[in-house]
C-alpha positions as protocol buffer text, in pm:
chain_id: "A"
residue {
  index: 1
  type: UNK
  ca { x: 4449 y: -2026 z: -11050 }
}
residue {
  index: 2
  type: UNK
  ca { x: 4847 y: -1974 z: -11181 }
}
residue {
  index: 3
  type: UNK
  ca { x: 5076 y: -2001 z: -10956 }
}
residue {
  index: 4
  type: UNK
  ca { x: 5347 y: -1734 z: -10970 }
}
residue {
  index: 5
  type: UNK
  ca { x: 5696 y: -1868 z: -10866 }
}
residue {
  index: 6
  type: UNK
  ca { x: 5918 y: -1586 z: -10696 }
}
residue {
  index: 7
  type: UNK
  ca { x: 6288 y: -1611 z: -10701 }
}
residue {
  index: 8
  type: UNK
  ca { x: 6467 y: -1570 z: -10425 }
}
residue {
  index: 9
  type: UNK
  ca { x: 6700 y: -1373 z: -10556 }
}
residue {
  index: 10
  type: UNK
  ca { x: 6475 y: -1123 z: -10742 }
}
residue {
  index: 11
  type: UNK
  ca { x: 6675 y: -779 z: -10703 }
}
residue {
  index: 12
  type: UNK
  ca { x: 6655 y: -421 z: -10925 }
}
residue {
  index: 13
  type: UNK
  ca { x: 6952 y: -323 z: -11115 }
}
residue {
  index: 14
  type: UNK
  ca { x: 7148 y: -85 z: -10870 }
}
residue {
  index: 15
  type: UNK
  ca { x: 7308 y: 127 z: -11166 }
}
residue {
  index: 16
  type: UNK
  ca { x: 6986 y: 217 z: -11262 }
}
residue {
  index: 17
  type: UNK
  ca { x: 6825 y: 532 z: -11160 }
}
residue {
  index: 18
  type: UNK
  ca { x: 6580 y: 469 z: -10861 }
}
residue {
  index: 19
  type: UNK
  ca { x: 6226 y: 484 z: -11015 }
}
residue {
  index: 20
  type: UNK
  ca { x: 5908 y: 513 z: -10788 }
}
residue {
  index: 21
  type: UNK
  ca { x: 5616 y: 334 z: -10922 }
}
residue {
  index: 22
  type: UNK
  ca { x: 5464 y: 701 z: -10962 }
}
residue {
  index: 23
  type: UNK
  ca { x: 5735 y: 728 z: -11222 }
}
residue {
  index: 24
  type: UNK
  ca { x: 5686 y: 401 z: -11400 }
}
residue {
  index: 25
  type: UNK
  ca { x: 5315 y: 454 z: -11420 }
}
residue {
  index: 26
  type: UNK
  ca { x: 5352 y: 778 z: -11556 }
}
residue {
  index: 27
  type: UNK
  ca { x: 5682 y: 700 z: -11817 }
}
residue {
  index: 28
  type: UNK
  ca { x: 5624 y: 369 z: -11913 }
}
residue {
  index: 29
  type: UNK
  ca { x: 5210 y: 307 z: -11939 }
}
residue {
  index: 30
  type: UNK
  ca { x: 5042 y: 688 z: -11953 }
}
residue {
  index: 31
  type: UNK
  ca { x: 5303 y: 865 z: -12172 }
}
residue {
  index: 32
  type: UNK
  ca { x: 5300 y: 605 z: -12424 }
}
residue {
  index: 33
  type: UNK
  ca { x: 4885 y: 574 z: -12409 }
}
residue {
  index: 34
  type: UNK
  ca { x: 4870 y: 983 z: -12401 }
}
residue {
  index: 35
  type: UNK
  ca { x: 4644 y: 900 z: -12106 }
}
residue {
  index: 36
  type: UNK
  ca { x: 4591 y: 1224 z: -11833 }
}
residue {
  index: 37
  type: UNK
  ca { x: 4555 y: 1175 z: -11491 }
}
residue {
  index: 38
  type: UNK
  ca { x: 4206 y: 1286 z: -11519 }
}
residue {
  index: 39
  type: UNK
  ca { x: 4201 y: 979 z: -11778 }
}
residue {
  index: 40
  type: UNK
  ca { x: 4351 y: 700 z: -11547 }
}
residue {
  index: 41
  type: UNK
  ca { x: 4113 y: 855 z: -11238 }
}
residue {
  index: 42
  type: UNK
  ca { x: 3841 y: 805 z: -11446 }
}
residue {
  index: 43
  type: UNK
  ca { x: 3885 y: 422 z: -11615 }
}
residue {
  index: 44
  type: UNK
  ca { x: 4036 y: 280 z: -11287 }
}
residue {
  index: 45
  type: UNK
  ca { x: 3734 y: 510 z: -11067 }
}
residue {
  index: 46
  type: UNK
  ca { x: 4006 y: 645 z: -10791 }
}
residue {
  index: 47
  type: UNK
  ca { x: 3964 y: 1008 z: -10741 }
}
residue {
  index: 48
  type: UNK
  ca { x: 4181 y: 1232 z: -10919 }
}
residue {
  index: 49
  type: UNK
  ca { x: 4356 y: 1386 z: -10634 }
}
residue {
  index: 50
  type: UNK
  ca { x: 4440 y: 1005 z: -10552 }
}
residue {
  index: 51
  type: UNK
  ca { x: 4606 y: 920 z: -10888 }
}
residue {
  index: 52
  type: UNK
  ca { x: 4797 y: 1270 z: -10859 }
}
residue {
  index: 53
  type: UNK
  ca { x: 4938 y: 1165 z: -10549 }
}
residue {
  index: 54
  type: UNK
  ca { x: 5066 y: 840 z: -10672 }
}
residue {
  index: 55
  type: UNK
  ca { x: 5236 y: 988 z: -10983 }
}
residue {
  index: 56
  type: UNK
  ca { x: 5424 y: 1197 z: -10752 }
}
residue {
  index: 57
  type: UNK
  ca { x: 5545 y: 947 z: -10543 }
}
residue {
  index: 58
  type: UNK
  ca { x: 5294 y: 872 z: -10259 }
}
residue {
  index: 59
  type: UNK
  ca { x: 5268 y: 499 z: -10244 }
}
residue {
  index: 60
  type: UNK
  ca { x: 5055 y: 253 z: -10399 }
}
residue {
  index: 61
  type: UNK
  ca { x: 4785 y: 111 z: -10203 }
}
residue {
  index: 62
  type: UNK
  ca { x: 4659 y: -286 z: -10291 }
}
residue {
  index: 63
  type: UNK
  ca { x: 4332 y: -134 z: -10406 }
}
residue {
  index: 64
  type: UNK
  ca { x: 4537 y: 102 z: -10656 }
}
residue {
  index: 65
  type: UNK
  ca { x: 4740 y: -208 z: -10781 }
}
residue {
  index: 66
  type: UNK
  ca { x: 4437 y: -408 z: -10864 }
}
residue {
  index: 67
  type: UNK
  ca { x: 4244 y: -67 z: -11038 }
}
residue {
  index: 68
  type: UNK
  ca { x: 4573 y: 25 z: -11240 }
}
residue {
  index: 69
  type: UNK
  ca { x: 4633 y: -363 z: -11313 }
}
residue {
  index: 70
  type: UNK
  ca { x: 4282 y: -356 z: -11513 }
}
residue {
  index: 71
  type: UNK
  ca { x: 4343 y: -71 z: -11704 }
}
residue {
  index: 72
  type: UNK
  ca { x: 4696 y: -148 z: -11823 }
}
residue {
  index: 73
  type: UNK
  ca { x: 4668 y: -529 z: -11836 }
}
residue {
  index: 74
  type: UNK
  ca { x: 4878 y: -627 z: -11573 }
}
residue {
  index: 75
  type: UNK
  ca { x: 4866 y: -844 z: -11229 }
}
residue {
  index: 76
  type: UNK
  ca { x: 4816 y: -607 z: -10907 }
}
residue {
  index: 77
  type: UNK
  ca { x: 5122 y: -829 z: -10807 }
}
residue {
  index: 78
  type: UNK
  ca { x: 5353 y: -636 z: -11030 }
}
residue {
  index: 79
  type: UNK
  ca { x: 5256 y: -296 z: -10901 }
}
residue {
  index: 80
  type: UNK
  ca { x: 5321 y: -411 z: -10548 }
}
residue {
  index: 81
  type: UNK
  ca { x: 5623 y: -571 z: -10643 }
}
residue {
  index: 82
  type: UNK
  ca { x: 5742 y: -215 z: -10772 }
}
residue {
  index: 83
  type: UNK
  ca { x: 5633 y: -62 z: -10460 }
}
residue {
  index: 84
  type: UNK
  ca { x: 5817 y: -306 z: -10255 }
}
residue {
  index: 85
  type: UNK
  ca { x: 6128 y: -270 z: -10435 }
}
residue {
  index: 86
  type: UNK
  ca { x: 6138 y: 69 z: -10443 }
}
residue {
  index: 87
  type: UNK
  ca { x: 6036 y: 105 z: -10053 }
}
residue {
  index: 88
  type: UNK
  ca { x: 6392 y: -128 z: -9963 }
}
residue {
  index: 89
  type: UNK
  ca { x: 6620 y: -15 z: -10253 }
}
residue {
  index: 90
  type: UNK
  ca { x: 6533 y: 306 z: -10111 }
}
residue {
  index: 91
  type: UNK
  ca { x: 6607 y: 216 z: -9728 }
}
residue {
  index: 92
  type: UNK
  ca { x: 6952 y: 18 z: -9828 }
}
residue {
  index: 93
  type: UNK
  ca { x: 7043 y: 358 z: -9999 }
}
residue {
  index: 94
  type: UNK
  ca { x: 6964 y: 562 z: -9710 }
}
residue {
  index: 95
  type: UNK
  ca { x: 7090 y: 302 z: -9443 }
}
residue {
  index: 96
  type: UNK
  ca { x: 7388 y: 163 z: -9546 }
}
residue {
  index: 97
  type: UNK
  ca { x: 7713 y: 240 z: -9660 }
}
residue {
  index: 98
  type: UNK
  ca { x: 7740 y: 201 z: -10012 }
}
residue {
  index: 99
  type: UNK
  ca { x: 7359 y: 64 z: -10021 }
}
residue {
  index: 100
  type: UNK
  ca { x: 7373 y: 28 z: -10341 }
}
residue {
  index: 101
  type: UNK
  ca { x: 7587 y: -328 z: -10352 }
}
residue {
  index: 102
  type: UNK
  ca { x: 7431 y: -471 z: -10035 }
}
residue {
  index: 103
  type: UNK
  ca { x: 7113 y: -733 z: -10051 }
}
């Protein structure tokens, strides 16, 4: 087993937009593959109204992080990471002044 060193000081780029992992999934791994929802319910075996949901915005469960981490080749670590993120970028922006610039 790898171990994954985390830094500290991981943090998202506050000038960009605010993506959900919904929106990454969709933009950045089905666009590019042409893949449906219908398609990704089907190779990762969540149900369709599942994978709808999580496209637009509901978030991503461990079990969907491991499914959608064998079908695109990536660790269910980095869709939890993006769920993570996203759940406190999200809360500094609606919780503090000028939440963008605070950590």
């Amino acid at each position: 087993m790898t171990a994954i060193r985390l830094d500290p000081q991981f943090q998202l780029d506050p000038t960009q937009r605010l993506r959900s992992p919904g929106d990454v999934l969709r933009d950045d791994y089905m666009l590019p593959a042409a893949m449906t929802a219908t398609e990704l319910a089907r190779r990762t075996g969540l149900p369709l109204r599942q994978v709808r949901r999580v496209i637009h915005g509901e978030p991503i469960d461990a079990e969907c992080a491991i499914r959608f981490a064998a079908v695109f080749r990536t660790t269910a670590l980095y869709w939890m990471v993006l769920q993570v993120e996203f759940d406190m970028a999200r809360e500094r922006r609606r919780h503090l002044p000028g939440g963008l610039g605070v950590r």
